[in-house]
Kinemage of the C-alpha trace (Angstrom):
@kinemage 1
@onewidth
@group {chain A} dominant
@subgroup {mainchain}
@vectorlist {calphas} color= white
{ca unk a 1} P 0.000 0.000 0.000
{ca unk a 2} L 1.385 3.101 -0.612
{ca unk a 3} L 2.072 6.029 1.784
{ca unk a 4} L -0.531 8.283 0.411
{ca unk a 5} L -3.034 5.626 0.788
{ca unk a 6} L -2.462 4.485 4.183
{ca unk a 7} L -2.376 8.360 5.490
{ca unk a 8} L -5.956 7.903 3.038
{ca unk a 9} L -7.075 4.872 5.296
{ca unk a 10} L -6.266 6.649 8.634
{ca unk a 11} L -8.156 9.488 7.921
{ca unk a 12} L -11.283 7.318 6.795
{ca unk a 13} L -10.604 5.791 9.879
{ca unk a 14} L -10.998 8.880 12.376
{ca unk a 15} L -13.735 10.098 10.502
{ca unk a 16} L -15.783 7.019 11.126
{ca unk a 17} L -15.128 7.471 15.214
{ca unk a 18} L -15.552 10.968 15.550
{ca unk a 19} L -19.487 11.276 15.474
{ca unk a 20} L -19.787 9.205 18.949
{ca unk a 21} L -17.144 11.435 20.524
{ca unk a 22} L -18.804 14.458 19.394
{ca unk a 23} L -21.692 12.589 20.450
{ca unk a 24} L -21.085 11.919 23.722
{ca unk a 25} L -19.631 15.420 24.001
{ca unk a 26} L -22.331 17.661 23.233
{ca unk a 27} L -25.248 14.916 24.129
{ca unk a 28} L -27.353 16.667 27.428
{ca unk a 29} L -29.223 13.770 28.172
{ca unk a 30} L -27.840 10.886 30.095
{ca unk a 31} L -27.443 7.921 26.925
{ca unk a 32} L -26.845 5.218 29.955
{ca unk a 33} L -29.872 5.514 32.081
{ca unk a 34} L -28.395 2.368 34.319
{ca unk a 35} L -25.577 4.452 35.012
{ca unk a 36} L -27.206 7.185 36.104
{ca unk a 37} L -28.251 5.611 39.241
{ca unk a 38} L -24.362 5.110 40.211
{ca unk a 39} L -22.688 7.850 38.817
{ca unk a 40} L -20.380 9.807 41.253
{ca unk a 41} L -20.645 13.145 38.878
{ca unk a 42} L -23.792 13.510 37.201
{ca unk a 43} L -24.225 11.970 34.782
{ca unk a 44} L -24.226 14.290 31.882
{ca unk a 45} L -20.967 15.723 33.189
{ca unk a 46} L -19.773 12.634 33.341
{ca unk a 47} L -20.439 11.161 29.715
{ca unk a 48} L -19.240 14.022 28.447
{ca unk a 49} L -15.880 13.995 30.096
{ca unk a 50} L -16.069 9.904 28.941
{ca unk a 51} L -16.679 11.796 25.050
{ca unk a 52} L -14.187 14.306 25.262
{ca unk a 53} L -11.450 11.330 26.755
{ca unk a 54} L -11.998 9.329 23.769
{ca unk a 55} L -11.480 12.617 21.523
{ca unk a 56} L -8.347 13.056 23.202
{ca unk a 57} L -6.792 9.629 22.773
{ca unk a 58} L -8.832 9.217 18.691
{ca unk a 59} L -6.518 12.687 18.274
{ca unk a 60} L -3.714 11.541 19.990
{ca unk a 61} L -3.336 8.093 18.307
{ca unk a 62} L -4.449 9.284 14.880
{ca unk a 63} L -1.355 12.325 15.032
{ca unk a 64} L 0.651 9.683 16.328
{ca unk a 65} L 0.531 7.015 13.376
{ca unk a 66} L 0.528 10.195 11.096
{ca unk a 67} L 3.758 11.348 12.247
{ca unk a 68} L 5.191 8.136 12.044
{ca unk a 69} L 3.747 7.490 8.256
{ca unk a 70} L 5.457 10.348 7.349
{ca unk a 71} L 8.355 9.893 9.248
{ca unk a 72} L 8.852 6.566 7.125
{ca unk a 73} L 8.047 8.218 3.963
{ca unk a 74} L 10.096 11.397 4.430
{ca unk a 75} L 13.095 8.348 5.224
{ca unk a 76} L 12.706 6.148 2.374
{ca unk a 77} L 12.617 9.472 0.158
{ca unk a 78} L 15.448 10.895 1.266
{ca unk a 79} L 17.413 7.564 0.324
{ca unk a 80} L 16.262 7.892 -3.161
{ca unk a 81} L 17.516 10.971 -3.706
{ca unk a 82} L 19.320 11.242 -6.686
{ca unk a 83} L 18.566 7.690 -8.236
{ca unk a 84} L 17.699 7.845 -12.058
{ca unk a 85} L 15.745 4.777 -13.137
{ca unk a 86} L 15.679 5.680 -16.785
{ca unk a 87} L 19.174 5.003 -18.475
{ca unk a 88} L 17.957 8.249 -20.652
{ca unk a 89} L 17.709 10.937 -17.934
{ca unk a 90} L 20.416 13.347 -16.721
{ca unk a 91} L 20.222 15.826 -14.413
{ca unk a 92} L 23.079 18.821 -14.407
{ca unk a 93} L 22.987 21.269 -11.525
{ca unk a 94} L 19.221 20.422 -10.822
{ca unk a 95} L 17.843 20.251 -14.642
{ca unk a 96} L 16.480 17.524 -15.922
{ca unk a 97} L 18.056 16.726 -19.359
{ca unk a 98} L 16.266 14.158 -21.381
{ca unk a 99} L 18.353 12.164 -23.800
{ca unk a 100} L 17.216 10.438 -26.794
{ca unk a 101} L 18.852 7.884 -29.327
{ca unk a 102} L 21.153 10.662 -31.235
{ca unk a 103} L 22.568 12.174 -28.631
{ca unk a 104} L 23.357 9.463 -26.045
{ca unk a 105} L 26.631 9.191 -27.092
């Protein structure tokens, strides 16, 4: 798979959990009436500080395999720096020269 498509993937992926946090974040009614009965906060306060947990670690682990997607990419780029895979390319002081049959020689 290539880079662009797994940074693709990832962000598919976040955007698929963050309705429930926003969910749970904004929600003013209790969504676990069983819980209610036992909560220590209320319970609104407390589902909401349940949604906005979840944000932070979706965030956290979704910057986290970012930066390390690019990290990779950024590493494998910089070790092809300067590799020509066409026998008929050039390059002279950062121009690309294109050779054909004639002038190979």
């Amino acid at each position: 798979m290539t880079y662009l498509a797994r940074i693709g993937y990832l962000f598919l992926l976040a955007m698929l959990l963050m309705p429930i946090g926003f969910f749970l974040l904004l929600v003013q009614n209790t969504v676990y009436p069983a819980y209610e009965a036992v909560a220590p906060l209320d319970a609104i306060y407390d589902q909401q500080l349940g949604g906005g947990i979840l944000k932070a670690i979706q965030l956290g682990s979704y910057m986290f395999a970012l930066f390390y997607i690019l990290k990779r990419w950024g590493r494998e780029e910089e070790a092809r720096e300067g590799d020509i895979d066409d026998e008929n390319i050039r390059i002279a002081r950062g121009v690309v020269i294109y050779l054909d049959e004639r002038r190979k020689k």
